[in-house]
DOMAR-833465 format. One record per residue (C-alpha): residue in one letter; y, x, z; residue number from 1. Coordinates in steps of 0.25 Angstrom, whole numbers, plus 5000, padded with zeros to 4 digits. Each point is the difference from the previous one (the first is absolute). Layout:
// DOMAR-833465
{pt "A",{Y,X,Z},NUM}
...
END
This chain:
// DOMAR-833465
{pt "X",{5265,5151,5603},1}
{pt "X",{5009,4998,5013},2}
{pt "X",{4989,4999,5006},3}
{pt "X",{4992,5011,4997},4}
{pt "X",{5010,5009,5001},5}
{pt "X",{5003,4994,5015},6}
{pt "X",{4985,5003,5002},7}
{pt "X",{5003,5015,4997},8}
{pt "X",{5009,4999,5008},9}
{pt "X",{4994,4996,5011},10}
{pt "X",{4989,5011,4998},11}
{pt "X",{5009,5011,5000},12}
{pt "X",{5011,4995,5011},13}
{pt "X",{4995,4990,5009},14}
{pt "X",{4989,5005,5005},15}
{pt "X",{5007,5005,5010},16}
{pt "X",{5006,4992,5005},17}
{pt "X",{5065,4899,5114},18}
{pt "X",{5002,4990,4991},19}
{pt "X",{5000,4998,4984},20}
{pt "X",{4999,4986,4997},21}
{pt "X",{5011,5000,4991},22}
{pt "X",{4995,5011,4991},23}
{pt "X",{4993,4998,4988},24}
{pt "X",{4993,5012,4992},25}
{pt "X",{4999,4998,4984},26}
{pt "X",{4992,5010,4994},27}
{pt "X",{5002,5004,4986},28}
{pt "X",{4983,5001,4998},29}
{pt "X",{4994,5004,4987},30}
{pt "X",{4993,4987,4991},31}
{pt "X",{4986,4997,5002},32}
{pt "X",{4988,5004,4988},33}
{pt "X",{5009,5013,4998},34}
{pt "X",{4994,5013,4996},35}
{pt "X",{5007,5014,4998},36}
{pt "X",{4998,5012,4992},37}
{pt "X",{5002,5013,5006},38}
{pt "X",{5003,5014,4998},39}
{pt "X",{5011,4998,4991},40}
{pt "X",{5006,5013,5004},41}
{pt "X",{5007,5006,5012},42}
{pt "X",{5010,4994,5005},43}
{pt "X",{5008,5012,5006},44}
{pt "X",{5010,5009,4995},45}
{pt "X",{4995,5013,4996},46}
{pt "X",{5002,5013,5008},47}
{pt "X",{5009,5011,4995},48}
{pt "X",{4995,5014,4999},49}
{pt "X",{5009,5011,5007},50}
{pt "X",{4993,5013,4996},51}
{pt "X",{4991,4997,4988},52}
{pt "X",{5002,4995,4985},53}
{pt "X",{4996,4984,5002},54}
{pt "X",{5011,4992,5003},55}
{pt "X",{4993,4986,5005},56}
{pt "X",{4985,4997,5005},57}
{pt "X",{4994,4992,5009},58}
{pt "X",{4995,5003,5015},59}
{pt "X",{4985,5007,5000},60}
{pt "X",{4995,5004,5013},61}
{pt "X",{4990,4997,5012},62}
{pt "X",{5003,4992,5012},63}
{pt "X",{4993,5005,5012},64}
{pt "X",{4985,5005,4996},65}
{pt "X",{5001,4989,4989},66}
{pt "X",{5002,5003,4986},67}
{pt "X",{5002,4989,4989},68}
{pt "X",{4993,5004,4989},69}
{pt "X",{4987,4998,4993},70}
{pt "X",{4992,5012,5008},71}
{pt "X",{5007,4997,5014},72}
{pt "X",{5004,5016,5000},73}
{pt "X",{5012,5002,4990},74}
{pt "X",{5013,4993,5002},75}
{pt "X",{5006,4987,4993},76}
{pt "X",{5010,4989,4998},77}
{pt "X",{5006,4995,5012},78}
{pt "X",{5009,4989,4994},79}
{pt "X",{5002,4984,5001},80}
{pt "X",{4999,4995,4986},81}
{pt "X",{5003,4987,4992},82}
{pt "X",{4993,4989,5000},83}
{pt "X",{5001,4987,4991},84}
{pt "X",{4997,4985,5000},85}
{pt "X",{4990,4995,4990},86}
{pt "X",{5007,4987,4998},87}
{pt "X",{5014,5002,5003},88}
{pt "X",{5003,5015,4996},89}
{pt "X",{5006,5003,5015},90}
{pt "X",{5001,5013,5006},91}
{pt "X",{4996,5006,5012},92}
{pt "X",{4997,5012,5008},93}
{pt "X",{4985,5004,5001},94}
{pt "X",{4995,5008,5012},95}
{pt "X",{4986,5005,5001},96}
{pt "X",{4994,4996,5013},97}
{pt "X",{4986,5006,4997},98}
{pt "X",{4998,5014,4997},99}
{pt "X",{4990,5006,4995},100}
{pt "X",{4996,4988,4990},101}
{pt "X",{5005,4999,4985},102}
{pt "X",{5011,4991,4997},103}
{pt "X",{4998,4991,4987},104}
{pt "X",{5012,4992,4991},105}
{pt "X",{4992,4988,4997},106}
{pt "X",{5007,4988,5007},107}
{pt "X",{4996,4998,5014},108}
{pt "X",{5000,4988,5008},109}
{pt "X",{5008,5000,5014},110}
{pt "X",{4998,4998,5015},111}
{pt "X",{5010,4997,5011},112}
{pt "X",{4999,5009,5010},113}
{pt "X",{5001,4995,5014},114}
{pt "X",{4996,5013,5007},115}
{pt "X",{5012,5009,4995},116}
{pt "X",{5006,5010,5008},117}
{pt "X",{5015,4994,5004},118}
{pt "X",{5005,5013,4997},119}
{pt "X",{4994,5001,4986},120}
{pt "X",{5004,4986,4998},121}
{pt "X",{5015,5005,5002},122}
{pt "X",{4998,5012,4993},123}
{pt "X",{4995,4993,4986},124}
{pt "X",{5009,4989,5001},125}
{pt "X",{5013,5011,5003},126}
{pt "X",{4995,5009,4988},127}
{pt "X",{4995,4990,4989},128}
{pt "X",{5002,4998,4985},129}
{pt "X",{5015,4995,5001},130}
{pt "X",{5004,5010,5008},131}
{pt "X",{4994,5012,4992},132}
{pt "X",{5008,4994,4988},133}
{pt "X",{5013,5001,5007},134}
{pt "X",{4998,5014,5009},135}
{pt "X",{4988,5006,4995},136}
{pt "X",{4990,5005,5009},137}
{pt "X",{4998,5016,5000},138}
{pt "X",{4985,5006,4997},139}
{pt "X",{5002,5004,5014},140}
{pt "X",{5002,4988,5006},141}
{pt "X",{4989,4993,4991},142}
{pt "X",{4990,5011,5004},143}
{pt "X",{5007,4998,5017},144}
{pt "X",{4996,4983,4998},145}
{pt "X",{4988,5002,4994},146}
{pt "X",{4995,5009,5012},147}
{pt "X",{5005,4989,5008},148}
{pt "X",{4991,4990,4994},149}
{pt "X",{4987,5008,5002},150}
{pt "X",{5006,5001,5013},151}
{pt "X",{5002,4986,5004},152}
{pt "X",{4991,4991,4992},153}
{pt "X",{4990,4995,5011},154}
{pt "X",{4989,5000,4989},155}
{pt "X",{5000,5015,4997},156}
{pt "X",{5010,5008,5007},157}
{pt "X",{4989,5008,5007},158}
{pt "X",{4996,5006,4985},159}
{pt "X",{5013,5008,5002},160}
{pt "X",{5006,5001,5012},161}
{pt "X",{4989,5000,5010},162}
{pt "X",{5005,5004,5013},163}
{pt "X",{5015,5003,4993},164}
{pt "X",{5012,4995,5002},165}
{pt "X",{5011,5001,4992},166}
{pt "X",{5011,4997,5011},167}
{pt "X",{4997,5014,5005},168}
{pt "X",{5003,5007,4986},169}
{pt "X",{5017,5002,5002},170}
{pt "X",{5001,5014,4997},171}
{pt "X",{4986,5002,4996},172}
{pt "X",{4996,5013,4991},173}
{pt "X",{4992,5000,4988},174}
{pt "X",{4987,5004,5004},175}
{pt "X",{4991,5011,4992},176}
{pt "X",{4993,4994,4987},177}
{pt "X",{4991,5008,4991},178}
{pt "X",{4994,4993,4986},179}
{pt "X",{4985,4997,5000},180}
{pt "X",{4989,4996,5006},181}
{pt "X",{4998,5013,5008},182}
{pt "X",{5012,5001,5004},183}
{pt "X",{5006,4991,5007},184}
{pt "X",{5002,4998,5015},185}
{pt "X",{4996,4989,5008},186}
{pt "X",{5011,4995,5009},187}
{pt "X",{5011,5000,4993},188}
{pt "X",{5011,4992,5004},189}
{pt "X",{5013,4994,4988},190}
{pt "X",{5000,5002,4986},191}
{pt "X",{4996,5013,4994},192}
{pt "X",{4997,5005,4985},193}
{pt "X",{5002,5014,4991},194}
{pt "X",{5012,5003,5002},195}
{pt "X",{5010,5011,4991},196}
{pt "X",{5001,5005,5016},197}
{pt "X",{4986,5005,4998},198}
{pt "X",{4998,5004,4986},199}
{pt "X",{4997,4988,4993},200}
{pt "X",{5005,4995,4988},201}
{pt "X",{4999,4988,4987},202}
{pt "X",{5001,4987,5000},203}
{pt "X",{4993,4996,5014},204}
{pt "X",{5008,5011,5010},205}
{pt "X",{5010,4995,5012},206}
{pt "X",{5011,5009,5007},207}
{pt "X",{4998,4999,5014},208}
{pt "X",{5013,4994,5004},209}
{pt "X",{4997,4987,4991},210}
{pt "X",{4986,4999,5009},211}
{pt "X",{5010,5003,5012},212}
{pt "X",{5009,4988,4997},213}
{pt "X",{4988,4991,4996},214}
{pt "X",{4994,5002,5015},215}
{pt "X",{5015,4999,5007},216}
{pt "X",{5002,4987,4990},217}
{pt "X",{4987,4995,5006},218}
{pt "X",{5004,5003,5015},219}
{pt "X",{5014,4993,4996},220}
{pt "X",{4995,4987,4994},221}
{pt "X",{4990,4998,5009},222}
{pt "X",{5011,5000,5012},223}
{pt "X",{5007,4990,4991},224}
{pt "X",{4988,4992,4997},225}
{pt "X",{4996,5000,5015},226}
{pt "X",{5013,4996,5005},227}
{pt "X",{5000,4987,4990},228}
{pt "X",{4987,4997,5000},229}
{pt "X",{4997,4985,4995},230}
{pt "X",{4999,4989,5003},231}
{pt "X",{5014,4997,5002},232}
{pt "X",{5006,4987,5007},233}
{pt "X",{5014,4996,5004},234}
{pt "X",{5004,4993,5012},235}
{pt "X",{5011,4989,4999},236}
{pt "X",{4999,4994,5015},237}
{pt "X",{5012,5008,5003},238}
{pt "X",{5014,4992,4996},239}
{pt "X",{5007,5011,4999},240}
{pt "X",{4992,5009,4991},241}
{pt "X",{4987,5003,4995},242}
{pt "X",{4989,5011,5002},243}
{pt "X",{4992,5007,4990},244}
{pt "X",{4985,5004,5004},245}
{pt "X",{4988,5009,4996},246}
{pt "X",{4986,5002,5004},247}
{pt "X",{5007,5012,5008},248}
{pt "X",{5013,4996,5005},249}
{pt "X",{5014,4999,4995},250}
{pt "X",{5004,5000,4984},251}
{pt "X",{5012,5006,4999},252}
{pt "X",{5009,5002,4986},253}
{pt "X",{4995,4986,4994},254}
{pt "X",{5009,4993,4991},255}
{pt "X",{5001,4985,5005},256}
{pt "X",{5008,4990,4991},257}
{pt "X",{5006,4989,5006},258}
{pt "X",{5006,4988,4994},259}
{pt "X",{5014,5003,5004},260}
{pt "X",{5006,5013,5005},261}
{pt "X",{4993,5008,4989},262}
{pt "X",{4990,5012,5006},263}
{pt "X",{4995,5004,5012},264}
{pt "X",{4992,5015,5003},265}
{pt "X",{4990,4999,5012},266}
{pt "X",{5004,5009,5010},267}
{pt "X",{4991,5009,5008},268}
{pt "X",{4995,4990,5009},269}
{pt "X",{4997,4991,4987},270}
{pt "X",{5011,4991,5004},271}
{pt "X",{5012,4994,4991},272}
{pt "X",{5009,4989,5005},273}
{pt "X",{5005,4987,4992},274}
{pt "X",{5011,5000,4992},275}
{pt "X",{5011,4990,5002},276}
{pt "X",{4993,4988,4993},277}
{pt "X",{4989,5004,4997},278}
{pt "X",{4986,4990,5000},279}
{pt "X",{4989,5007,4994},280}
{pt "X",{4996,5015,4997},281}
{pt "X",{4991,5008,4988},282}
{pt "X",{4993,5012,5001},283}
{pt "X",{4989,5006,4990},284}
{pt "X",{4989,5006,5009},285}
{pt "X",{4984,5005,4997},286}
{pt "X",{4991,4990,4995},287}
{pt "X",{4985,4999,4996},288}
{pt "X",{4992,5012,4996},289}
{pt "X",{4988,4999,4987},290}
{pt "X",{4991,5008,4997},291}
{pt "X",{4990,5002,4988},292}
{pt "X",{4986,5003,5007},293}
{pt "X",{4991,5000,4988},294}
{pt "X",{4985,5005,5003},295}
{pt "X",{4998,5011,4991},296}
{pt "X",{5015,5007,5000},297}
{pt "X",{5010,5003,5008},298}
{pt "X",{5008,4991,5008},299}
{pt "X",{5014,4999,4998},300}
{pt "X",{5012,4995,5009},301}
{pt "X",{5013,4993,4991},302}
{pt "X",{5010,5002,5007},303}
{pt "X",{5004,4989,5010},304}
{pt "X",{5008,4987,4996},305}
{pt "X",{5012,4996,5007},306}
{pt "X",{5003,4988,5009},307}
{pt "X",{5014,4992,5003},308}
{pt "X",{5004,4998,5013},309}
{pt "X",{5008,4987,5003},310}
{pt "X",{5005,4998,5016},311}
{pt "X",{5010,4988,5004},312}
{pt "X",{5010,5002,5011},313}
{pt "X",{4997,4994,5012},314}
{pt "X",{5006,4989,5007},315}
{pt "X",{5012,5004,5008},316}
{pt "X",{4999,5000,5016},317}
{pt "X",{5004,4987,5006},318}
{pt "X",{5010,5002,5011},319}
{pt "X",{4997,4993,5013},320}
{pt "X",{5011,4995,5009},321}
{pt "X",{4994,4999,5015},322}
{pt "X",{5008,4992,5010},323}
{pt "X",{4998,5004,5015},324}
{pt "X",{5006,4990,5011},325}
{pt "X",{5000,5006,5014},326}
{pt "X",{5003,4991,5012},327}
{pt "X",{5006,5005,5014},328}
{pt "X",{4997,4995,5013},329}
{pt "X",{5012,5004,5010},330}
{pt "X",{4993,4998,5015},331}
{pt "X",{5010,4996,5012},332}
{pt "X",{4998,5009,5013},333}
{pt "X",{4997,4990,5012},334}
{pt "X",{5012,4994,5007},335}
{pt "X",{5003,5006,5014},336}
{pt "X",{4996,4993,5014},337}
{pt "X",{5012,4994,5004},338}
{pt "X",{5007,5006,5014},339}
{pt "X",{4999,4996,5013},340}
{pt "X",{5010,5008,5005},341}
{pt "X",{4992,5008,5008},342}
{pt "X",{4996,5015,4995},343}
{pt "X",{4987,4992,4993},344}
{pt "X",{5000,4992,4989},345}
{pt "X",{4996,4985,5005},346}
{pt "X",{4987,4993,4995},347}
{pt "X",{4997,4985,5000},348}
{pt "X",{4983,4996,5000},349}
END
């Protein structure tokens, strides 16, 4: 019965969709012969209405000049959902990585990714399962990462965003959307839907300032994601601190723990010094990405495991002591000729 009920689901709503020797990486990868079910439901919190009768529903709009839904015209579900292992009854976050394709819940086998976008791989390992269950994620921020995954995932990013990038959305304005084959306009850029702004209503509407959040969410996240883009390495060569590394630079506000003198925060250059008697020093940081990538149905991202990162304090400076011996040579002047008693000095030869 889950099952089938998943598999409804799935039809209605997921359619839519320099030195490091002394660091070691232990990643927290899922067990082989897995599979996963998907669609079990959104994995957002619902929108609030502030002008019509519904007090919850989920995020339905286009994206661009795409439209998740089974005629490619009308708008749909932009949403991570739930996913769930066959064997061990796990949950992650499922995101749709090939539009245009219909999703299924029967369990799917899995593939590493090798290829992932190092800002993807930070996004889905930042905004996974556990931290869902602890924060929430808004149906605006689901709908703002999901955009970022057809985005970014080398495979099929062009389906979406050909040509668009989503680091020039700040402050971008809901472009015009009208229902229906006819009447939609080609060239559209962000998320648009019916909106109460222009006379829709039921269960499928959008008020303009949820789609102009969701395209300031996408700007915002991809800013973040770009700036602690994976993979991440740490660098222990320095005695007196260690340094904290992305595929594009610095990572600041990362929580180190170190075996004595607590926490440490990253600074702005990725920097945090030892703490008086401190050895060694954790951080959690991305790890491997999998994907389903069945031949007739969707593929779907999991969101990303995460990986432990172990570094050892290097050994401390040695201290040299150079000793310099300098040696003086004083030179006597010649003596003078002795006198003759004339007005000329006397020479003998």
């Amino acid at each position: 019965m889950r099952k089938l009920v998943a598999r409804v689901l799935v039809a209605l709503s997921v359619l839519s969709l320099v030195n490091f020797q002394q660091v070691a990486i232990t990643a927290d990868d899922l067990p082989a012969n897995d599979n996963w079910f998907g669609g079990i439901g959104p994995a957002v919190v619902p929108l609030t209405s502030t002008s019509s009768g519904e007090t919850t529903r989920a995020f339905w709009g286009c994206i661009n000049d795409y439209c998740p839904s089974a005629t490619g015209y009308e708008v749909g579900p932009i949403t991570p959902f739930f996913i769930e292992s066959s064997t061990t009854g796990e949950r992650r976050l499922g995101w749709c990585t090939q539009p245009g394709i219909v999703a299924v819940a029967d369990p799917l086998p899995y593939n590493v990714v090798t290829n992932l976008d190092g800002r993807l791989q930070y996004l889905l390992w930042k905004y996974d399962y556990d931290y869902q269950q602890a924060n929430g994620i808004s149906a605006v921020d689901g709908a703002a990462i999901q955009a970022l995954v057809w985005a970014w995932r080398t495979t099929h990013g062009s389906d979406v965003f050909d040509g668009i990038d989503p680091l020039n959305w700040n402050n971008l304005a809901v472009d015009t959307y009208v229902a229906g084959n006819g009447g939609l306009t080609a060239g559209r850029v962000g998320f648009t839907g019916e909106t109460a702004d222009h006379g829709h209503n039921g269960s499928l509407w959008m008020e303009d300032e949820d789609l102009l959040a969701a395209n300031q969410a996408t700007y915002d996240l991809a800013v973040e994601a770009t700036a602690n883009a994976g993979p991440w390495a740490l660098n222990t060569a320095n005695y007196d601190g260690v340094t904290l590394t992305g595929a594009n630079g610095a990572i600041s506000g990362v929580t180190l723990t170190f075996n004595a003198g607590g926490t440490v925060v990253t600074n702005g250059s990725g920097y945090a010094a030892w703490p008086n008697g401190a050895t060694t020093v954790t951080l959690e940081a991305p790890g491997t990405a999998y994907e389903t990538q069945p031949a007739a149905s969707q593929n779907i991202m999991i969101s990303v495991s995460g990986s432990t990162i172990n570094g050892t304090r290097a050994a401390a400076p040695t201290t040299t002591t150079t000793t310099t011996t300098t040696t003086t040579t004083t030179t006597q002047p010649p003596e003078e000729p002795a006198s003759t008693g004339d007005d000329e000095p006397g020479y003998t030869g």
